[in-house]
N, C-alpha and C positions, 0 to 999 in steps of 0.2 A: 594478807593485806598489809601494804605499810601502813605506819601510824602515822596519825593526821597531825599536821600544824597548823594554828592559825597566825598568818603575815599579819603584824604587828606594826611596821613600813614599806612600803614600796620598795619591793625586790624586782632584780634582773638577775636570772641566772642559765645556765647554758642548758639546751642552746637553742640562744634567743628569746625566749620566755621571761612574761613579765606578770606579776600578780599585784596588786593591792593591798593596801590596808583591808584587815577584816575576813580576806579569801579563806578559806580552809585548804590547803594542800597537802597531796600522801608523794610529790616527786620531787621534794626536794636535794640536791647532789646531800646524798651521805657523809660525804669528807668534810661538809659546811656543816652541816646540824651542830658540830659542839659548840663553835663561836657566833651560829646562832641564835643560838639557845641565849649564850653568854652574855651577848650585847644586850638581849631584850629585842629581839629583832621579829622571832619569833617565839609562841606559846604552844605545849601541849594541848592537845582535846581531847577530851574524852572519847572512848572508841564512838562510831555511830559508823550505821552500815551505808550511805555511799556519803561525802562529804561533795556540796556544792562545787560544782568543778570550773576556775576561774574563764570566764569570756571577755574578753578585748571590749569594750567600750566600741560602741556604734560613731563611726564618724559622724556630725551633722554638715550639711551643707545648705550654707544660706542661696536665698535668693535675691538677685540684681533685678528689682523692678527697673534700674535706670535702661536696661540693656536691651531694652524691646520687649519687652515680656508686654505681655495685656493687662491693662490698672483692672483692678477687680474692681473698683468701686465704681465707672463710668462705661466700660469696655473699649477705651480707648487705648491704642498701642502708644509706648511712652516711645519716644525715637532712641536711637544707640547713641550715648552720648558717655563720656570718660565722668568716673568718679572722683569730685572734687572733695579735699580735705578739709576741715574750714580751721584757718590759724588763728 
């Protein structure tokens, strides 16, 4: 088993992978870990048998009451009308 690091800051590395502050990770590229290490970027962990394995953040996607949806609070449809900014 590789040995585990815990990301210290918000890492990108190949290919395409992205982890967090806090993650535990055992795949980090091998030719990084020394100036990893170095910066403070990442820390050792203590062995533990599987470490948390990092997952992508859930997009949220709002909802446009203006856009016709049905007002919950009356059950009235609101008409399609453009989202104004207020300056």
């Amino acid at each position: 088993m590789s040995k585990a690091y815990r990301v210290l800051v918000g890492l990108n590395y190949p290919p395409d992978r992205r982890v967090e502050p806090g993650t535990v990770v055992t795949n980090l590229p091998e030719p990084s870990l020394k100036w990893l290490l170095a910066q403070g970027y990442v820390e050792p962990v203590a062995d533990q048998a599987a470490p948390p394995k990092a997952t992508p953040p859930t997009p949220t996607v709002a909802s446009n009451p203006a856009a016709g949806e049905e007002d919950a609070e009356d059950g009235e449809d609101i008409p399609d009308r453009p989202i104004r900014e207020a300056y």
